[in-house]
N, C-alpha and C positions, 0 to 999 in steps of 0.2 A: 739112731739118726731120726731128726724129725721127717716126718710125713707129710707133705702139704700138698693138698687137692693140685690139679693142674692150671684152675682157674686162677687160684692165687699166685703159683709159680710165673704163670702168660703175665699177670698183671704185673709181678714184681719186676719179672724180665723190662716188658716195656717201661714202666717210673724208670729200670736204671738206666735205660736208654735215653729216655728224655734226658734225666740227669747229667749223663755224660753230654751232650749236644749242648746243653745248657754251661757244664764247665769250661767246658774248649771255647766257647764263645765270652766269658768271662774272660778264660787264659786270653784268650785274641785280643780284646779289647786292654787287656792290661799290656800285653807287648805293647799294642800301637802307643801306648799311654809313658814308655818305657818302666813299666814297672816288674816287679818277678811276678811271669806266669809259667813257668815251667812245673812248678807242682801241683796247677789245677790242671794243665792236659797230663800229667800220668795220674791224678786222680780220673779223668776223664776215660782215657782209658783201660783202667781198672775197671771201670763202671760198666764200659762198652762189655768188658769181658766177662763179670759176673751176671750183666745182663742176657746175654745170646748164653751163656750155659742155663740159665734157669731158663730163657725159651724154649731151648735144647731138649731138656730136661723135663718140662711140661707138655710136648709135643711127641716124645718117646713117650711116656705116659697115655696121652693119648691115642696113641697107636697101637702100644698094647690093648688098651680096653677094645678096642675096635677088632683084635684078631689081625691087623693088617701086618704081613712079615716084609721085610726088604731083602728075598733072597735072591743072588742069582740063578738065572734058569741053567739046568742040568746040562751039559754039554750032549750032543746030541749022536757026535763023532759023522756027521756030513759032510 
């Protein structure tokens, strides 16, 4: 699997964000237009979706480097 630093991962995440905001607004303007936009917003949100895992994904990254763990605390039985 490829390896890609974090920074590039955050960047890619965000473009496909934009991207998607960008198609949904296309798809909208072609409804209001009556034209076919249904297959720019499931592009759009495909975009949305591959976006936030690569943010996901860059931000787990960084969290490991940093040592920081997300565990719950030990029950304490009080």
């Amino acid at each position: 699997m490829l390896k890609l630093d974090w920074k590039i991962r955050l960047g890619a995440g965000i473009i496909f964000i934009l991207l998607a905001i960008g198609m949904f607004i296309y798809g909208f303007m072609l409804k209001k237009a009556g034209g076919d936009y249904d297959q720019y917003w499931v592009l759009a949100l495909l975009l949305i979706w591959g976006g936030s895992d690569q943010i996901r994904k860059a931000l787990f990254k960084v969290n490991r480097r940093t040592g920081k763990k997300h565990s719950k605390p030990a029950a304490t039985g009080e």
